[in-house]
N, C-alpha and C positions, 0 to 999 in steps of 0.2 A: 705356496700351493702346489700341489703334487701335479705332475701330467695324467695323471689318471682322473681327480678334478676336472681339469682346464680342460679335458676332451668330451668329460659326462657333460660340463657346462654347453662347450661348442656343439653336442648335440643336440641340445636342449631348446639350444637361441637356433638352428635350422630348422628342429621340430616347427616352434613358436612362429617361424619364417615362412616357411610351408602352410602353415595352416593357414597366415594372414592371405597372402595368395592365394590361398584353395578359397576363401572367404572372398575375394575381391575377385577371381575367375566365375564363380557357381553363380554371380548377378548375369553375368554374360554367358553362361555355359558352354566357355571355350577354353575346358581341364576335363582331365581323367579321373574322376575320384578314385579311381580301383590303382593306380598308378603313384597317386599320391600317398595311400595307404599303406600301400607294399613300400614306398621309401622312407616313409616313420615308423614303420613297424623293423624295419631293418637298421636301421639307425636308432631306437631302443633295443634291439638285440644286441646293437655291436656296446652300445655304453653298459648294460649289462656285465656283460662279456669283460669288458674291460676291466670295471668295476669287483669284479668277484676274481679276475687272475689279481689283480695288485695288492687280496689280503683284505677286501670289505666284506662286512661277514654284518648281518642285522642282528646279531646279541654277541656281548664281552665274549665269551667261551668261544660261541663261533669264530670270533677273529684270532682270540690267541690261537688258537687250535690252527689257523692258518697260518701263524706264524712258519717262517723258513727253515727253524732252527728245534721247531715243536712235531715230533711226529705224530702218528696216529696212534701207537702203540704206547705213549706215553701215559702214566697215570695222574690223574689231578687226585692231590692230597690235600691241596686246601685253595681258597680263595679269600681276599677282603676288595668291599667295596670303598673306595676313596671320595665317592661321589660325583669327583669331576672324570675319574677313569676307573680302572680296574685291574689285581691283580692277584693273576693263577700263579699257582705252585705243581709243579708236575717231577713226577719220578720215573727215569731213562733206570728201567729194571735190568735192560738187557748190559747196558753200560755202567748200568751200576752211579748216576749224574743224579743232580738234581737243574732243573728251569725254576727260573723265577721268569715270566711273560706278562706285560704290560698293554691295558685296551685301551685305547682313548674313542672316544663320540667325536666321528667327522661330519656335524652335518644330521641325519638321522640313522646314519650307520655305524659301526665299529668297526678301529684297524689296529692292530697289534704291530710295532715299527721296531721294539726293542726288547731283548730277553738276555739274561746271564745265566752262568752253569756254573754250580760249586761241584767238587768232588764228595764223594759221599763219606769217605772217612769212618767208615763204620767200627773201626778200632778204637775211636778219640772216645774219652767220657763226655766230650762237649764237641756239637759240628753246625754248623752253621747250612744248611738245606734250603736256605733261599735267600736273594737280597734283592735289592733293589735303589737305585739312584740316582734316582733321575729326573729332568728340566726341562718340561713341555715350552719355554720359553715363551710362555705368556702369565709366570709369576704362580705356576702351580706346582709343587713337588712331591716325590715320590721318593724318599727315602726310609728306609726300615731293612730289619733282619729278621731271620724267623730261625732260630734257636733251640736244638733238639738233644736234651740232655738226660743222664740216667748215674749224676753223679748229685748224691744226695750231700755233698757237702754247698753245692753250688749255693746262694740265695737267691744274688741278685747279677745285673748286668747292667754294667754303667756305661756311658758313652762321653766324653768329656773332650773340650780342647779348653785354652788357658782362659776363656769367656763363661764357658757354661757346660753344663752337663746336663743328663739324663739317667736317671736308676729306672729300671725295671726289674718286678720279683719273677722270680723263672718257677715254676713249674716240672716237677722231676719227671719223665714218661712222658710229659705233653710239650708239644712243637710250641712254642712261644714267639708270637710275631712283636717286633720290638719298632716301633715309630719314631724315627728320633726328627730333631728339629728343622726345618730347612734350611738354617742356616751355619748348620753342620756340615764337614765337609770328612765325608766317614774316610780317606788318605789322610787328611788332618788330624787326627783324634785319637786319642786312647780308647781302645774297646776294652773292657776288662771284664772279668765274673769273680765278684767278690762270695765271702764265705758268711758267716752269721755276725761273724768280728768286725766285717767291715775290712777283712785282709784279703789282699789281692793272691786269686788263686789259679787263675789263668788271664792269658792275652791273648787277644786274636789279630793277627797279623803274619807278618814276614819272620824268623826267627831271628831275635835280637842278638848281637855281636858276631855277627855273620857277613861278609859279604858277596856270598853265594844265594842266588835270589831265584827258585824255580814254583811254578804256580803251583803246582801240588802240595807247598809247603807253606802259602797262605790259609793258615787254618789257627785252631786254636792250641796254644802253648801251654805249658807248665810255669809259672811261674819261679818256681824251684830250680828246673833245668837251667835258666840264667844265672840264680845263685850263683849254682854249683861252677855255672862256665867258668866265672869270673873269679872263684877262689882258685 
């Protein structure tokens, strides 16, 4: 539980505390009510207060939006609802980035705790503009891509480790959010985007026979350029 919680609570049971007092004084009327009022009206200021610096926000959007890593200037390009949480897609124009930001429901409020940034790669026929992967560690997940391509040979987009896979058909022009299994571990697994044959036409990843490893170059590959490496 967050200290931001644990303090809304402790104000809550002082409130509740106050009041029983102010209720067992006003038989005797030996209190202040004007005194009592002014120290629960201050002490819901401060849990407020509290509450709205640590990133509580009363709808999804409002909270990503307070995310740390999310500006104001950023654009939302898309959203999906997961039901147990929520997640934005936003576009850093000036940096040229993409966000992927994650809501969860604390309670009756929302807090956004986690987001990732791809590079926009806007050269690549295939770029990956948002991900997600992640384990509220109460058995709920949140794994998926969103997949933005203008290469018409692409079809599809597989996800595989040596247990099981996932195909999804992609979309040429339109951003494709791809949900794969929970119990996929997207570092484990083949990403691939197959062609109509069913032949593998790129990989998404780290470049294979390499070991020169920099973030900028976790993106999506040629297929073909390995070929070639290796003759």
């Amino acid at each position: 539980m967050s200290k931001t919680v644990l303090l809304t609570i402790t104000c809550l049971l002082i409130i509740c505390v106050i009041v029983i007092i102010n209720k067992k004084r006003s038989r005797t009327k030996n209190f202040n009510r004007k005194q009592v009022l002014i120290i629960i009206g201050v002490l819901i200021i401060i849990s407020m207060i509290s509450v709205f610096i640590s990133g509580y926000r009363i709808s999804p959007l409002a909270a990503s939006r307070a995310n740390g890593f999310i500006k104001e200037d950023f654009e939302l390009i898309n959203d999906l609802d997961l039901d147990w949480a929520y997640i934005h897609f936003y576009h850093d124009k000036e940096n040229d980035k993409y966000y992927t930001a994650i809501s969860e429901k604390k309670l009756f409020m929302y807090v956004s705790r986690c987001s990732v940034w791809h590079y926009s790669n806007n050269e690549d026929p295939i770029r990956t503009i948002g991900s997600m992967n992640y384990n509220n560690g109460k058995g709920k997940f949140a794994k998926l891509l969103m997949v933005d391509t203008d290469d018409k040979n692409i079809e599809s987009i597989i996800i595989r480790d040596e247990h099981e896979s996932i195909e999804t058909k992609i979309n040429v022009d339109s951003p494709q959010i791809i949900i794969f299994d929970k119990f996929l571990n997207l570092n484990d697994c083949d990403v691939v985007a197959l062609d109509e044959n069913n032949q593998e036409i790129f990989y998404y990843g780290y470049p294979r026979g390499t070991n020169i490893l920099r973030d900028e170059d976790y993106k999506w590959h040629y297929v073909e350029d390995v070929v070639e490496g290796q003759n």
